[in-house]
MARKE-728606 format. One record per residue (C-alpha): residue in one letter; x, z, y. Coordinates in nm, 4 decimals, decimal comma. Layout:
BEGIN
LORO:sero:X:Z:Y
LORO:A:X:Z:Y
...
END
This chain:
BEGIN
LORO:sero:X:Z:Y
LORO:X:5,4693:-3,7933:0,7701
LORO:X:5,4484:-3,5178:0,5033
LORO:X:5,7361:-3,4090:0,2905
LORO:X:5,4798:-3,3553:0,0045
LORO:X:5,4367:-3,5959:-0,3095
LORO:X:5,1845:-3,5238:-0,6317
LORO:X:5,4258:-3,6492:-0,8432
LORO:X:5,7910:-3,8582:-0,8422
LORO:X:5,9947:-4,0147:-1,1103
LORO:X:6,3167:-4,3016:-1,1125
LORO:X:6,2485:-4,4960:-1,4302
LORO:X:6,3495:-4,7806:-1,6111
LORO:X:6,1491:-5,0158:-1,7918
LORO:X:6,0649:-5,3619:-1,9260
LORO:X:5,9078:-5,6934:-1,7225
LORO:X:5,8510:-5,9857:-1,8668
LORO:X:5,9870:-6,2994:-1,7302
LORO:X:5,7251:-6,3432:-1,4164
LORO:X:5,8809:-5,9657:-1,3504
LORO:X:5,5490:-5,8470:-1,4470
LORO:X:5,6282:-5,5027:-1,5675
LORO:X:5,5167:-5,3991:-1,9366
LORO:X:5,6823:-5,0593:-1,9844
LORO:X:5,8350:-4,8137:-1,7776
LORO:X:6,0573:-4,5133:-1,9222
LORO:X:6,0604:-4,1908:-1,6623
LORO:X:6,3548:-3,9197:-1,8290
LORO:X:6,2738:-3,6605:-1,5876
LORO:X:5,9271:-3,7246:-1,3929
LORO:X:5,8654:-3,4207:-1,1398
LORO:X:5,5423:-3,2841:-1,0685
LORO:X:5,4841:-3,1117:-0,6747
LORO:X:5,8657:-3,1852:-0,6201
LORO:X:6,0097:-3,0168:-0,3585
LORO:X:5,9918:-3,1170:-0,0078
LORO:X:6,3988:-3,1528:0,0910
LORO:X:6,3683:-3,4102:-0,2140
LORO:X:6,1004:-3,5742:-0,1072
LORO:X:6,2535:-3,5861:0,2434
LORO:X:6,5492:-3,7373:0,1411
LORO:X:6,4187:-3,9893:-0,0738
LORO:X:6,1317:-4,0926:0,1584
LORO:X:6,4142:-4,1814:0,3747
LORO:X:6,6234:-4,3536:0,1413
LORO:X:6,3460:-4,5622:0,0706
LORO:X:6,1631:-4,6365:0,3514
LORO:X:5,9027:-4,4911:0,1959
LORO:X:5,5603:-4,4401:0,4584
LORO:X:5,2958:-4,3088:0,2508
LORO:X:5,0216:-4,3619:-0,0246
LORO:X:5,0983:-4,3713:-0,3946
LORO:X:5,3500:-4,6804:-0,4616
LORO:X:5,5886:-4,8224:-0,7124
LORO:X:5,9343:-4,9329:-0,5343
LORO:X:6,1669:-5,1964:-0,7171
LORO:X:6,5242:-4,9909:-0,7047
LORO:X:6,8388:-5,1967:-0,6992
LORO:X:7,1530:-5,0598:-0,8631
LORO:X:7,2920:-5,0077:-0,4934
LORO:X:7,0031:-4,7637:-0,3982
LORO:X:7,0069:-4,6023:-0,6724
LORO:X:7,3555:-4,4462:-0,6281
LORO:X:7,3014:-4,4296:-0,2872
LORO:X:7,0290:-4,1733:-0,3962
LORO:X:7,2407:-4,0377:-0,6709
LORO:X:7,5072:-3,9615:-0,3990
LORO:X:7,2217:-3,8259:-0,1265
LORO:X:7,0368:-3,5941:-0,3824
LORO:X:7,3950:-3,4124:-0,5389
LORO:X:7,3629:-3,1282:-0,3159
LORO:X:6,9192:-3,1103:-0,3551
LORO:X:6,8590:-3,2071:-0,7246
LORO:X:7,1615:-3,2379:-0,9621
LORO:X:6,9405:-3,2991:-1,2435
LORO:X:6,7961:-3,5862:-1,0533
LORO:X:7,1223:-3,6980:-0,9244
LORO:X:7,2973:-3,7231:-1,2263
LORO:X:6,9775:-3,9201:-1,3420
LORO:X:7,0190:-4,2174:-1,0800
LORO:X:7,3862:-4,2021:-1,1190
LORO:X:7,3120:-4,3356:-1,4776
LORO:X:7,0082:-4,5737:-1,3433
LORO:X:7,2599:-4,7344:-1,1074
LORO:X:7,4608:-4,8590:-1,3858
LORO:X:7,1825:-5,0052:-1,5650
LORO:X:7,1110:-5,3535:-1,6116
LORO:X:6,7029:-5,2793:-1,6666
LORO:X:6,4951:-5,3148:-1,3748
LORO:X:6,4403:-4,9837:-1,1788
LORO:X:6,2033:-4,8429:-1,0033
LORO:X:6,0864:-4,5140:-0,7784
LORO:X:5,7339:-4,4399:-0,8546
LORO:X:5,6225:-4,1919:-0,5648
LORO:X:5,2481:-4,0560:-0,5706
LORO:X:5,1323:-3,8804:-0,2658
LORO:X:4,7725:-3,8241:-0,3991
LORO:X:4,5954:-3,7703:-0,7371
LORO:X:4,4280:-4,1300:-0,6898
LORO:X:4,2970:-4,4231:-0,9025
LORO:X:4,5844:-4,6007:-1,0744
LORO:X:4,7127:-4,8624:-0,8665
LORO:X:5,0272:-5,0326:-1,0813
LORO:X:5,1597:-4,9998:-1,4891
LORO:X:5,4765:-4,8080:-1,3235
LORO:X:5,1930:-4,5702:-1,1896
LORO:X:5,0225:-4,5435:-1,4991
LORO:X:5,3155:-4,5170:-1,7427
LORO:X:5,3909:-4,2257:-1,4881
LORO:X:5,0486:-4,0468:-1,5364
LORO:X:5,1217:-4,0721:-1,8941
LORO:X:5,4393:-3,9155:-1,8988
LORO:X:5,3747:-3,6275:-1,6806
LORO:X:5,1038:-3,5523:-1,9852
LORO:X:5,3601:-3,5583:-2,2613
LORO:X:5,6075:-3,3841:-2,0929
LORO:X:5,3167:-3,0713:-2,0699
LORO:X:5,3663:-3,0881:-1,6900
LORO:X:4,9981:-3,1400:-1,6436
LORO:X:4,7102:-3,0851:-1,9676
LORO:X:4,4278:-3,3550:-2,0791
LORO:X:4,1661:-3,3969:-1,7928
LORO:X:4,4150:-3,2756:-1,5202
LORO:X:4,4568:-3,6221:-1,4225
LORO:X:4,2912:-3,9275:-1,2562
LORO:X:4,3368:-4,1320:-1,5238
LORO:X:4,0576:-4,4099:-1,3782
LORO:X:4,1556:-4,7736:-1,4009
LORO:X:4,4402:-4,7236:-1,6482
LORO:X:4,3565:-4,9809:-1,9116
LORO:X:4,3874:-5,2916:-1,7240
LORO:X:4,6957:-5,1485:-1,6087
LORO:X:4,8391:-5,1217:-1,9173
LORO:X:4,9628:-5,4957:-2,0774
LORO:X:4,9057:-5,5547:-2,4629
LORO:X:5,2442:-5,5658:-2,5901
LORO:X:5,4634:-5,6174:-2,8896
LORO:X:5,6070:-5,2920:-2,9795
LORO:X:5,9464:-5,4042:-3,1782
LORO:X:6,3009:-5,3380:-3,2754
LORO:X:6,3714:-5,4739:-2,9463
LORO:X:6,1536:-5,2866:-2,7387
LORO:X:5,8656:-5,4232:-2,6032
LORO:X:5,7724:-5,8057:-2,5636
LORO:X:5,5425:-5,9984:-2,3681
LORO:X:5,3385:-6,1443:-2,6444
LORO:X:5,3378:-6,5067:-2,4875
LORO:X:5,7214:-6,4730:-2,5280
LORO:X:5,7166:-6,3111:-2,8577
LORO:X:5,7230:-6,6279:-3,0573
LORO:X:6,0278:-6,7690:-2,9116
LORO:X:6,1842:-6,4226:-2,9463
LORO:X:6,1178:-6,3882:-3,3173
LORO:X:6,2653:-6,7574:-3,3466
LORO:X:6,5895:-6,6982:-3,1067
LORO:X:6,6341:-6,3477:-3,3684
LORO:X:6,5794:-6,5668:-3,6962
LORO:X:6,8634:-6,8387:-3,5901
LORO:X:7,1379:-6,5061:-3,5096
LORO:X:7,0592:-6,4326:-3,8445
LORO:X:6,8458:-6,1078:-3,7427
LORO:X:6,5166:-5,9825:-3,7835
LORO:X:6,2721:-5,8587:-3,4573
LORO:X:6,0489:-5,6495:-3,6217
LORO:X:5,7038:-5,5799:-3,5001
LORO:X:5,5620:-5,2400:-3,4805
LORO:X:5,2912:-5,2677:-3,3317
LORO:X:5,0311:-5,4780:-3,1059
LORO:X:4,8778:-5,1974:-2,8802
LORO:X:4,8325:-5,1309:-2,5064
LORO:X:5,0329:-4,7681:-2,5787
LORO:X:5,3141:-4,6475:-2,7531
LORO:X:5,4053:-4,4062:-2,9594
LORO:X:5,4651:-4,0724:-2,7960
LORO:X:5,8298:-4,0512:-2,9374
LORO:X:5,9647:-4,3090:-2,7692
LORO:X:5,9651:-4,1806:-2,4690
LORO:X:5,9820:-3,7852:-2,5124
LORO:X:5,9762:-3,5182:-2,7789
LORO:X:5,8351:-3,2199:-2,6842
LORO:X:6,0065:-2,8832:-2,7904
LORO:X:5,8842:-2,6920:-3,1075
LORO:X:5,6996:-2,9595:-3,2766
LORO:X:5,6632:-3,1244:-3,5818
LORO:X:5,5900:-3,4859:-3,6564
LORO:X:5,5423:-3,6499:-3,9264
LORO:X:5,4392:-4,0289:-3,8675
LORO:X:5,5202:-4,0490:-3,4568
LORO:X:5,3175:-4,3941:-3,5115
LORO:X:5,0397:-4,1875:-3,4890
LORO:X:5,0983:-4,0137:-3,1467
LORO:X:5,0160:-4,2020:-2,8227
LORO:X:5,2307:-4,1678:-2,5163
LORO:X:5,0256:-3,9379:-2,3218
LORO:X:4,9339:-3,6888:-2,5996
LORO:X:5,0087:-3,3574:-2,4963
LORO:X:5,1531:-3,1797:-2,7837
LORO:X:5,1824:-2,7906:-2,7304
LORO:X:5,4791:-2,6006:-2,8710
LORO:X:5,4520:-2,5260:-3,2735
LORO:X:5,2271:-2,7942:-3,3335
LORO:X:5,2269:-2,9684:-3,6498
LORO:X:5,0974:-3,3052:-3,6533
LORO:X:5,1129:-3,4428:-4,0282
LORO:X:5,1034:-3,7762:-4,1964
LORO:X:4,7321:-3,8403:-4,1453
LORO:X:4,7526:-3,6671:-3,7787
LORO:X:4,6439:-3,8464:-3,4962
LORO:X:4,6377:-3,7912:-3,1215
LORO:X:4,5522:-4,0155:-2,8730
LORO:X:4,6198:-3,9976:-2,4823
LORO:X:4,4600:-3,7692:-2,2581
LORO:X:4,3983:-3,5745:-2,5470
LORO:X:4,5738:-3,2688:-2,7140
LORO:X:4,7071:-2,9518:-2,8641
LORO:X:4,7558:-2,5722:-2,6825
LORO:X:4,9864:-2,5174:-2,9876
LORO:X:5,0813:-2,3508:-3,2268
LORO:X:4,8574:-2,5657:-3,4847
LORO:X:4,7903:-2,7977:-3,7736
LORO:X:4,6820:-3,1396:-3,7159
LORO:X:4,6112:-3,3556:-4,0448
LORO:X:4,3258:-3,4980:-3,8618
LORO:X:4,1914:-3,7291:-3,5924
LORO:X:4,2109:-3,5212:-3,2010
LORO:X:4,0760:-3,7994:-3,0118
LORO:X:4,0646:-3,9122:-2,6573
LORO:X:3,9957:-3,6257:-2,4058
LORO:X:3,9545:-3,3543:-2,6831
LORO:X:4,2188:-3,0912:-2,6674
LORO:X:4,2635:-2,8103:-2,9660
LORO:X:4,2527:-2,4299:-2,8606
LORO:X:4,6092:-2,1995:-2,9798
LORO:X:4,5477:-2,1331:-3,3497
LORO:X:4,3415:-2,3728:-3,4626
LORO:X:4,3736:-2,6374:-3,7963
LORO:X:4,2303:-2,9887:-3,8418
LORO:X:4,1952:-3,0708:-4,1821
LORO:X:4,3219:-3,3777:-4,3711
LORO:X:4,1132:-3,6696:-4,2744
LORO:X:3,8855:-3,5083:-3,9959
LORO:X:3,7414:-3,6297:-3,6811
LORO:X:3,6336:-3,5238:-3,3305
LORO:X:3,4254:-3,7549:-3,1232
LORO:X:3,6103:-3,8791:-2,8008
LORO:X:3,4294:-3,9613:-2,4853
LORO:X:3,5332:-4,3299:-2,5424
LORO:X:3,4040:-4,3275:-2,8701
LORO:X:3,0488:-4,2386:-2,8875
LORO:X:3,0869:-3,9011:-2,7052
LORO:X:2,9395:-3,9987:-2,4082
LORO:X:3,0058:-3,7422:-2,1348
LORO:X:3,0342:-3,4090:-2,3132
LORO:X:3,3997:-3,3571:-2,3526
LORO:X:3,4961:-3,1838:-2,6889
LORO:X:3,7293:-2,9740:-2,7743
LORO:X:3,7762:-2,7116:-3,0138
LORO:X:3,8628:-2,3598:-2,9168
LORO:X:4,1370:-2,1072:-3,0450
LORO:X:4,1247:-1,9967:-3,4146
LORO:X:3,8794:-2,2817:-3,5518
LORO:X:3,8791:-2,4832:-3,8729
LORO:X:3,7327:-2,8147:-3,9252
LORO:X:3,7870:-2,9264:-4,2879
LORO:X:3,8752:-3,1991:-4,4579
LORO:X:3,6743:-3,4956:-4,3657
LORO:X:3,4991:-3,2875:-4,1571
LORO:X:3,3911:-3,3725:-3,8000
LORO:X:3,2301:-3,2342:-3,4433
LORO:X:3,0683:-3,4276:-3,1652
LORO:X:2,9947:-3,1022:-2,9858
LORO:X:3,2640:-2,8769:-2,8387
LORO:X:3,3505:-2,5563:-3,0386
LORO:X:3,4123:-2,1773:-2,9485
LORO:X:3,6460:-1,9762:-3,0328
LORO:X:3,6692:-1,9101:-3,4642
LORO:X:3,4402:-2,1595:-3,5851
LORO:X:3,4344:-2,3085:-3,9180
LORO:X:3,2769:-2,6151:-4,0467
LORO:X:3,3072:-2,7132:-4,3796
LORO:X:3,4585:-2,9303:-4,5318
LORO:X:3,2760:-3,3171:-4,5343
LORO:X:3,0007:-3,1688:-4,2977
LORO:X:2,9836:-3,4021:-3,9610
LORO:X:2,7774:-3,1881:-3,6240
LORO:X:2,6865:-3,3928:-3,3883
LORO:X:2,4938:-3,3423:-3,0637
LORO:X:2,1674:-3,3915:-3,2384
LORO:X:2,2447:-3,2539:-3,6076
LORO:X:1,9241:-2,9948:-3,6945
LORO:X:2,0894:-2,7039:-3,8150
LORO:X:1,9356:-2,3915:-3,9569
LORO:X:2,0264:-2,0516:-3,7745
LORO:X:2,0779:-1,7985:-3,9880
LORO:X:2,1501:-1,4237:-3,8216
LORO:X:2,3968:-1,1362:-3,9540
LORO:X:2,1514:-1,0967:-4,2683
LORO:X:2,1383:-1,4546:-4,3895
LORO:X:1,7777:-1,4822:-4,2144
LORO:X:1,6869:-1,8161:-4,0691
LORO:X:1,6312:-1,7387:-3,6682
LORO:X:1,5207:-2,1034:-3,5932
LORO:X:1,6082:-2,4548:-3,6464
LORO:X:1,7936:-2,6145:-3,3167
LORO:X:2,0633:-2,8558:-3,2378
LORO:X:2,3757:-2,9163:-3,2893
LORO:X:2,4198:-2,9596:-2,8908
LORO:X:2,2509:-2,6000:-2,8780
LORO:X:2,5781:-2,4018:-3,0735
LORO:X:2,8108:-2,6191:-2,8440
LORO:X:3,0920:-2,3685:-2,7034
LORO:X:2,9827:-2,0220:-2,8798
LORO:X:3,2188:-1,8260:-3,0417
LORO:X:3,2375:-1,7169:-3,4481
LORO:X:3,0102:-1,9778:-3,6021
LORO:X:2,9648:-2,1255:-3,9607
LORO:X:2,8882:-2,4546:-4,0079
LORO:X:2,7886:-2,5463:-4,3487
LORO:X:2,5464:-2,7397:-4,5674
LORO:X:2,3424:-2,6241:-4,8411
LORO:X:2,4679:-2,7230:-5,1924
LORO:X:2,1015:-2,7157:-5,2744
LORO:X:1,8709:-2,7903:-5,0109
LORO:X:2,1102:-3,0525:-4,8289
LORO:X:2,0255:-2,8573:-4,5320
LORO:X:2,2675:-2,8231:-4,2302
LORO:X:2,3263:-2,4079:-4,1975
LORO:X:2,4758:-2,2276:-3,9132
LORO:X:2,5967:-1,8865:-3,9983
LORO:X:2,6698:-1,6158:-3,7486
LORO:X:2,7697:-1,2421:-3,7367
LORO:X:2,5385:-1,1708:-3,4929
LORO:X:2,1574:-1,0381:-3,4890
LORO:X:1,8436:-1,2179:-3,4345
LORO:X:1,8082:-1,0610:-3,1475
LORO:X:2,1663:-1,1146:-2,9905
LORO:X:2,1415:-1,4868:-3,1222
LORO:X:1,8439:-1,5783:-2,9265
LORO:X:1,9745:-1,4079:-2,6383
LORO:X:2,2700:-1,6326:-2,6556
LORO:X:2,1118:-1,9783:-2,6914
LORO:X:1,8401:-1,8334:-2,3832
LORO:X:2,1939:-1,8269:-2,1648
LORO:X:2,3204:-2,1648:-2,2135
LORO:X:1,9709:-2,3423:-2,1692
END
């Protein structure tokens, strides 16, 4: 058998009581790890192949701890705490870049995103929603919501209060790492599985969803959605959108390129070059008619908003007067139709 995995992580997490898991927590999730670990842990574990979620007792665990001193100390010193735990455990081993077979496998996927080991659309993210359980996020971690009633009435008689966060399939980014050189305002508002590049910003009315992203540095007061990643340089104004795939986006992925602005309450449902602008309160879609005006403020021709998707050092704006969509470039009339003839 091969001494090669995609991707291997020891976790702890959270099952309900059928030991259906609802949350899995990976400290140090490894990405290509190296093949004397993956030897020795393959053996360990009777481990024969395929992309599988193992139930660790306390026992292996330190076993592992004790095997992997002189391989991975990092990783050693990891199960030597796991062993002591009174969580559930488990060793998520992926031998492939597959569709999601288990949550432990999907809360895996998610981490390796957050923890910038792999960028939105690097990942076979397919079947991950059934996967992941609709939980009570609380003060208490997270609760089956069948059993959450009895838990908020077994808190009330002790006298204490099990506060409920949220009702979501994900949680919040935070919880389970925090990147380096970032700031975060409201971590409610960041998904596990954001990938949040370093000197991001990500203010109060920030949002970023999983699978979706920022190169970093950057300001984020608005809405990056899912599969959209932000280009190095680049600031979302307060209250602005960009059109996932899940949300109307269809298959065009979006994303917005390096040095761009999108105002405030601004949005895009095409993907932008590099230095774009669009005004504030102006929405492009796909199909938005938009006037092309050249280096001298002359209209070129009237096309779509699908038609601008990608090029660099573009205005977006609207006419105070006419209501009309504009598109304002730095280039000629001759160099602009050249440039929409290439990406017919």
């Amino acid at each position: 058998m091969s001494n090669t995995l995609f991707s291997l992580a020891f976790g702890v997490g959270t099952q309900n009581r059928q030991s259906t898991w609802l949350e899995v927590f990976y400290a140090q999730p490894l990405l290509n790890p190296n093949a004397e670990l993956v030897a020795k842990v393959t053996e360990k574990l009777g481990y024969r192949g395929g992309n599988q979620a193992i139930a660790l007792t306390n026992q292996q665990a330190g076993e592992l701890a004790s095997a992997l001193k002189g391989i991975d100390a990092v990783q050693a010193a990891l199960l030597t705490r796991l062993a002591e735990s009174a969580k559930p455990l488990v060793a998520t081993l992926l031998a492939e870049d597959a569709a999601l077979t288990s949550t432990p496998e999907a809360y895996l996927k998610l981490h390796l995103l957050s923890h910038r080991l792999v960028k939105p659309h690097g990942l076979n993210l397919t079947g991950i929603f059934p996967l992941l359980p609709n939980v009570a996020w609380t003060s208490q971690g997270a609760v089956d919501l069948v059993e959450l009633p009895e838990r908020q009435l077994e808190a009330r008689l002790k006298g204490d209060l099990l506060e409920v966060f949220s009702v979501d399939k994900f949680p919040k980014m935070t919880d389970y790492v925090v990147p380096t050189g970032v700031r975060i305002a409201d971590s409610a508002r960041v998904r596990l599985g954001a990938y949040i590049g370093e000197g991001t910003t990500v203010m109060h009315e920030g949002f970023v969803n999983f699978n979706a992203g920022t190169a970093g540095p950057g300001m984020i007061e608005g809405r990056v959605s899912a599969g959209v990643f932000v280009g190095k340089g680049s600031d979302l104004g307060g209250g602005c959108s960009t059109m996932g795939t899940l949300s109307g986006g269809g298959n065009i992925v979006i994303s917005v390129g390096e040095g761009c602005l999108i105002g405030a309450n601004a949005g895009i449902g095409i993907p932008l070059g590099d230095r774009n602008i669009v005004e504030a309160g102006l929405y492009v879609t796909a199909g938005t008619k938009i006037a092309l005006l050249d280096d001298q403020n002359n209209l070129v021709k009237v096309v779509k908003g699908r038609d601008l998707a990608g090029q660099t050092d573009l205005l977006f704006r609207r006419n105070s007067q006419s209501g009309a969509v504009e598109c304002k470039t730095n280039k000629s009339a001759i160099e602009l139709n050249e440039a929409l003839h290439a990406h017919n």
